[in-house]
N, C-alpha and C positions, 0 to 999 in steps of 0.2 A: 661147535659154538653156534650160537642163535641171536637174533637180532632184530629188534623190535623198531619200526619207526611209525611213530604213533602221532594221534591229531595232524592229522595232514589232507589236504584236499586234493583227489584224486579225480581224473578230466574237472569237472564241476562239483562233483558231492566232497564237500565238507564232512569232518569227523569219521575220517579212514582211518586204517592202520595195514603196513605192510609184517608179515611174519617170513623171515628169510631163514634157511637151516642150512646148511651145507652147501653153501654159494648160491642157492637157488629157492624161488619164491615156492614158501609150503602155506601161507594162508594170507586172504585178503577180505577184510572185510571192515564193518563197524568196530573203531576203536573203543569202546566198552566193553566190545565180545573180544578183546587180541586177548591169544595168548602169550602166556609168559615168556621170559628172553633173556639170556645172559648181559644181553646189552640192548638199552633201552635207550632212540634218540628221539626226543619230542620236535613235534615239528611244528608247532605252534600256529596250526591252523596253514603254513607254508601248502604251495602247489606243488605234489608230487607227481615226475612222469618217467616213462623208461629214458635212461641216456640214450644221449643223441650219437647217432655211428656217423661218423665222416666218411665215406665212402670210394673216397679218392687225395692221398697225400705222400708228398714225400717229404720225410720227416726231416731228413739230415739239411736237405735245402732247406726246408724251412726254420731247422734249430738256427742255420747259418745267417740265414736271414733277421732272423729277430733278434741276435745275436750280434749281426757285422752291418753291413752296411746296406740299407733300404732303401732305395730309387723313388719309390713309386709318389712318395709326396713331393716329388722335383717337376715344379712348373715349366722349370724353362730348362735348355741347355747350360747355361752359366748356375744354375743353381743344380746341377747335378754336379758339375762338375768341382764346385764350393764344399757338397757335401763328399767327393771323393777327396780332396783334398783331406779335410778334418780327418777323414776317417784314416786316412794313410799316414798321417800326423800321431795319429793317436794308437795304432798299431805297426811298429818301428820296424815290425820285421817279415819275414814268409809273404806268400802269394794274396794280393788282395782280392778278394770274393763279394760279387754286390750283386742286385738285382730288384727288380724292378720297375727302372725307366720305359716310357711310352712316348715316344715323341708325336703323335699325333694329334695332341692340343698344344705341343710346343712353339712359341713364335717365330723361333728359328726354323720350323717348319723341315730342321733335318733331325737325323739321330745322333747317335756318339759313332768319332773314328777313331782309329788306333793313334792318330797325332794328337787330339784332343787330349785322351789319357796319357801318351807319353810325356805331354807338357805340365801335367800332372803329378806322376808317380817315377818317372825316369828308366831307370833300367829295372824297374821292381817291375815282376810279370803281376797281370792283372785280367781279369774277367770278370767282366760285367752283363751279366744276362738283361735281355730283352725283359719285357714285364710277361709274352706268354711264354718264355725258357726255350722256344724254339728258333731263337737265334741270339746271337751276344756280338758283343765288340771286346776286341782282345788287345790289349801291348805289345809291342815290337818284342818285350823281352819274351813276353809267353809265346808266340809265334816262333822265337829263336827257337823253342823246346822243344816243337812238333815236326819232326822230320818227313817233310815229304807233304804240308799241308797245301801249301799253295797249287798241288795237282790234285785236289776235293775235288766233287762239284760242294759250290755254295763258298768255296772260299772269294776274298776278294781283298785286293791288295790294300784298301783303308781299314782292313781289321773288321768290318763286318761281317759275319760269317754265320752262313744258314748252310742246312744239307750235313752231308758227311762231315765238312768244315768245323760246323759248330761242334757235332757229336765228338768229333777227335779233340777241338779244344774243352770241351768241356770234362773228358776224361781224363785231361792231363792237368786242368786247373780242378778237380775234387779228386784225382788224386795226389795232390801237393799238400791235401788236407791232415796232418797226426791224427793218430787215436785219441788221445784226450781231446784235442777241439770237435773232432766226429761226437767222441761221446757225449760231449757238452753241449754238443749242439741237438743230440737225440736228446735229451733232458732236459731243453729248455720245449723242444715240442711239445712233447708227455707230459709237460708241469702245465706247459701252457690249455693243452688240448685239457685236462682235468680241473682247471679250473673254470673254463667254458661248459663243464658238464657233457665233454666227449667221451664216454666210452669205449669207445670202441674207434681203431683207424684203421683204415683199407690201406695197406702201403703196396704205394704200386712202382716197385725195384726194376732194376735192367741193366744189363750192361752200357747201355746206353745215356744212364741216368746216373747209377751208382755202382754196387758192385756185390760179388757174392757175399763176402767179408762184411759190407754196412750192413747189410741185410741181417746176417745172422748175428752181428752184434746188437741191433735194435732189436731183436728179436728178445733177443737174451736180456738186454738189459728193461724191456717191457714184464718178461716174467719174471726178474727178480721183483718189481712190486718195491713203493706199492707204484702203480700205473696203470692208465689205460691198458685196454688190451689191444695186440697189435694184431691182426690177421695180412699175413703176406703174399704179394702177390709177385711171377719173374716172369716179365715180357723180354722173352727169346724164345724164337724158333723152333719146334720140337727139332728139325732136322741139324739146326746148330747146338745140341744138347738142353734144350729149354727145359724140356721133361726131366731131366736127369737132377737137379736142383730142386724142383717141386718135391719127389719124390724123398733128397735129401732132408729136406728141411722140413717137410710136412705142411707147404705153403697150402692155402686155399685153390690156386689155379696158378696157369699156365701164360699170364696174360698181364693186362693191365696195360701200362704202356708200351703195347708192341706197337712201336710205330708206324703206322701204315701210312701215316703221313705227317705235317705238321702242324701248323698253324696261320688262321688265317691275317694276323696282324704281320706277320713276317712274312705272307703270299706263299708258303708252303703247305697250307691245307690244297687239297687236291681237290678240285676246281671240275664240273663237267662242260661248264663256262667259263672264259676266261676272268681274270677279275675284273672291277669297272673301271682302279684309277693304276694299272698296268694291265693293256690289253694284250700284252706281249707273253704271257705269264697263266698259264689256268694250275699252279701249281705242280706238286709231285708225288706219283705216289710212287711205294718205297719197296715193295716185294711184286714180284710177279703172283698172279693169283695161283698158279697149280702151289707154291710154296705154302699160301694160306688153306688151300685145300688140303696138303700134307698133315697142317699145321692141325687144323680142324678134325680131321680123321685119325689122327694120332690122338689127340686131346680126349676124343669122344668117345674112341675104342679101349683107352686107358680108365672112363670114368672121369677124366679130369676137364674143369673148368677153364677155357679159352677166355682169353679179352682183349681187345684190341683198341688201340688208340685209332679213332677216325674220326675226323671232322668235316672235312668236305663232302659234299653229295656224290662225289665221282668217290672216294674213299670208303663211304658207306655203303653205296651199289656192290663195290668189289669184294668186301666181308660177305655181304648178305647172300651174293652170287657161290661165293665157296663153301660157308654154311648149306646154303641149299644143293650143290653138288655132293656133301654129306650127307645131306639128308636122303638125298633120290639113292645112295649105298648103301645105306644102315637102316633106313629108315626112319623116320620122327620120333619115335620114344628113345634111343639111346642120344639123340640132341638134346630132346628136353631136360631129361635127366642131366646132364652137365649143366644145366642153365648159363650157359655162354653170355659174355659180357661185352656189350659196346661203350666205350667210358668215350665221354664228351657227346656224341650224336648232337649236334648244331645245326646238321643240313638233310633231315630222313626227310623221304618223299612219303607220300600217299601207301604208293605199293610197300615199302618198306615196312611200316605199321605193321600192316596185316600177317607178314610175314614174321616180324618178331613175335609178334601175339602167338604166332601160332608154332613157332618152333621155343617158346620160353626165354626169348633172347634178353636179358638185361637192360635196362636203358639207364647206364651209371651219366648223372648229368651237374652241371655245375651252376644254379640257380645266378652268383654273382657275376658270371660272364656277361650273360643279358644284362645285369643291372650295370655294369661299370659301359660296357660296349654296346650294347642292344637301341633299340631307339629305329628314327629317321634320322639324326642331326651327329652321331657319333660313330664308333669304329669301322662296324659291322655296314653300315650305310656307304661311309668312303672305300670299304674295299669291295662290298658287291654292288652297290647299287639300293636306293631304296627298296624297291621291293625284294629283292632275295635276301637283304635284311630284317623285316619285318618278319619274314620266315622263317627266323632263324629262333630255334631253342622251344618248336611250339611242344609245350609242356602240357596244356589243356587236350591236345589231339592226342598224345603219348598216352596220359590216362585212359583216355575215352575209347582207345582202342582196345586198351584193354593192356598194353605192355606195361613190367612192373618197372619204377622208376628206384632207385636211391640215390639220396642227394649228398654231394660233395663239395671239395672248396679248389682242390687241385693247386693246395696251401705247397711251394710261395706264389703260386701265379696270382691266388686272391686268399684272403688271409682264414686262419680258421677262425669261424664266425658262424655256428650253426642257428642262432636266433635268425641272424641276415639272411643266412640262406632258405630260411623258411619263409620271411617275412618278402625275399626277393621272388622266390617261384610264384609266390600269390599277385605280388605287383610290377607281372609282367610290362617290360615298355610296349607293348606289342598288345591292343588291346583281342582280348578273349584269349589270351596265351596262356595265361598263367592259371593255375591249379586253386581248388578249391582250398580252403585256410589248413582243414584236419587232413585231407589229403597231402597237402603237404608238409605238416608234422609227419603222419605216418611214414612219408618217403624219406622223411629224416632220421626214425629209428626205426623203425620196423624193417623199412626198405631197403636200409644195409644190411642186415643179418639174411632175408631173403637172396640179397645180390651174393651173397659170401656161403650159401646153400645151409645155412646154421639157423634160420627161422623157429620158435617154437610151436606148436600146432593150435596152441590159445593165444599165442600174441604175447610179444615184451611181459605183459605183466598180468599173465595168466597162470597157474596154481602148475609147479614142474619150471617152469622158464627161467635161466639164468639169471641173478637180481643183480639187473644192470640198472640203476637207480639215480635218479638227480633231482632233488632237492633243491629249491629257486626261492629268495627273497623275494617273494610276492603272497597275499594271500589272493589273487584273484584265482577264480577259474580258469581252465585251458585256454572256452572261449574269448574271457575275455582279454585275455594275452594274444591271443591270435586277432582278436576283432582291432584290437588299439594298437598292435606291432610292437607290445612289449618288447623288453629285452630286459628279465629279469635276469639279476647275480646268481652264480651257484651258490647254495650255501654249504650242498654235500652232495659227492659223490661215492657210488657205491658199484665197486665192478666187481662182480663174484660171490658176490655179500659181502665183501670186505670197502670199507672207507676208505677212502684214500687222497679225499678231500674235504676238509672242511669236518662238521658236524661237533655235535658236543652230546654228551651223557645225558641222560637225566637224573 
């Protein structure tokens, strides 16, 4: 089957037309000169560009989330807690699941404890994630569940729980999750992501996060279609069987959220400095480096693509340090060939740059970080300090060096939103940080397929490339969507050549 989408305005040039054959683009040109097509969609002069790849998501969290219960609009403590009430009201039974909350514009000036919520929900077990998921506050009842919690590090006797703490409750609060709500909650992602004109999501799985099981469920339930297309990723350990799942399931890499550390709102991003408002604290990181070195040498010697979760500057030294102990073994061409992944990078140095540039390294990043946190007067500022906040997320120096970026949303921690995320990389808080307007479009679709080593050799929407397609209620050009921070509607989505949102006949 063939598939015409016709009068449509392509970057800036008006009166395009795309010609799709067998899921992939066979001609582009002047709509007078298309040819013919089983099915014909007019696009009435509409802006056509390649879908946009999210590059960093976990889907089930976020199905749950947009789904159950959402924090993140709670100003204060008493109004989170109004809204866990409703929501516990309104679902009478099983484990409640929230996420979200940020206490650090709160007036109470603290977070949520496990007493707050037992006054709340009672003996119903409860988990409520932190707003970056790397720490939560849990219910006495869910704490009863976890044998042996309270001897973590990160546990703590009010229910808030970072470290090993969190990781054990949060496997035992999604796994309390059914199959039908899992899968309800993968299909409210995949409806969601395609009507945003996402193509394509980076799922980044773990034992840590989800499980083998979601995994190949969303997988499966992405190829039954119609849906985005999911590309997987399992951050675990080669030496704790990480590889052996890749392998199964035919994921993209080896990586993705292998956590090397956590996050810096919850002071478990690793730190080579202490933090500014706990000097007690420079974080933690989570693997000994020769494990990351295993990890890397295993990954590279397999062919297969490594990623690791690192945010802190002490985090990202220690990745880059065991990469390049790969490197000085094998040599540079079987690194570069993996195109290894660093997801989040918040805190590179100088010397780091150069070294990604030059061994292919990834730079997977999350544009709406800086905009929700970034600044002098917000997150990033009270927990480093002004200035190691101002350095935080430089996106302008990433480009310029020359490493490739792909942009992400790291949906639930910030929502899927790839208009925001492009509109955010450009208006960095931080001035000269942020990224030129097409530059970072490009690192919105291009730069995912690049990060996931699936890139075409002409680009998204070059004659042979996949016709990954999104169609937007606007007739402006790219620029001027990018100039004015548009945030045009999908009108259609197109993954494979096939619709799968929106559009009409002609």
């Amino acid at each position: 089957m063939s598939l015409l989408v016709t009068d449509v305005t392509v970057g800036d040039r008006p009166g395009r037309a795309v010609h799709v054959v067998e899921g992939r683009i066979a001609w582009l040109g002047d709509a007078a000169d298309a040819p013919g097509a089983h099915r014909v969609i007019a696009g009435e002069g509409a802006l056509l560009t390649p879908a946009f790849v999210d590059a960093h998501v976990h889907a089930t969290s976020t199905g749950l989330a947009l789904t159950g219960l959402n924090l993140d609009s709670s100003s204060n403590l008493a109004g989170a807690l109004a809204a866990l009430r409703a929501h516990a009201e309104r679902s009478a039974a099983g484990i409640v699941l929230g996420t979200g909350w940020d206490e650090t514009a709160w007036p109470e000036r603290r977070g949520l404890t496990r007493h707050d919520l037992d006054t709340v929900v009672g003996d119903r077990p409860t988990y409520l994630a932190r707003v970056d998921v790397h720490s939560a506050t849990v219910s006495t009842a869910l704490l009863d569940r976890i044998p042996g919690i309270a001897e973590l590090p990160g546990f703590s006797p009010d229910g808030r729980l970072r470290l090993d703490a969190h990781h054990a409750a949060r496997q035992a609060a999604y796994g309390a999750v059914d199959a039908a709500q899992r899968r309800a909650a993968q299909r409210a992602t995949l409806d969601t992501a395609a009507t945003l004109g996402i193509g394509t999501l980076h799922e980044m799985a773990g034992p840590e996060v989800s499980s083998a099981d979601d995994l190949r469920e969303l997988l499966a339930l992405a190829r039954s279609g119609p849906a985005p297309r999911v590309v997987g990723y399992w951050g675990e350990l080669s030496e704790r069987g990480g590889l052996d799942l890749v392998r199964e399931l035919g994921l993209a890499g080896a990586g993705g959220d292998l956590f090397c550390d956590g996050a810096l709102g919850s002071h478990t991003a690793a730190l080579g400095s202490p933090y500014s408002d706990r000097p007690d604290t420079s974080g933690e990181l989570r693997f000994a480096t020769e494990a990351l070195v295993e990890h890397v040498r295993a990954c590279t010697l397999a062919g297969v693509q490594a990623g690791f979760h690192c945010i802190g500057d002490a985090a990202v030294s220690q990745v880059l340090e065991a990469i390049g102990r790969v490197v000085e073994e094998v040599g540079v061409a079987p690194v570069r060939a993996c195109r290894h992944r660093l997801e989040h990078l918040e805190m590179p140095t100088a010397d780091v740059l150069e070294r990604m540039r030059a061994w292919d390294v990834v730079a997977s990043v999350q544009p709406a970080f800086d905009a929700t946190w970034g600044g002098d007067g917000s997150m990033y500022a009270e927990r480093l300090g002004v200035a190691r906040a101002l350095a935080c997320n430089p996106f302008a120096d990433l480009a310029d060096a020359g490493v490739a970026l792909a942009l992400g949303s790291d949906a639930p921690v910030t929502p899927l939103d790839p208009w925001g995320g492009v509109h955010a990389a450009v208006d960095h808080r931080t001035p000269g940080s942020g990224l030129r307007p097409y530059d970072a479009f490009d690192a919105a679709t291009h730069g995912g397929w690049y990060a996931a080593r699936a890139e075409h050799a002409t680009g998204p929407l070059g004659v042979g490339a996949p016709a990954d397609l999104a169609l937007w209620a606007t007739t402006d050009g790219l620029s001027r969507v990018l100039a004015d921070r548009l945030r045009p509607d999908c009108r259609l989505l197109v993954v494979d050549g096939a619709p799968i949102h929106g559009g009409s006949d002609q």
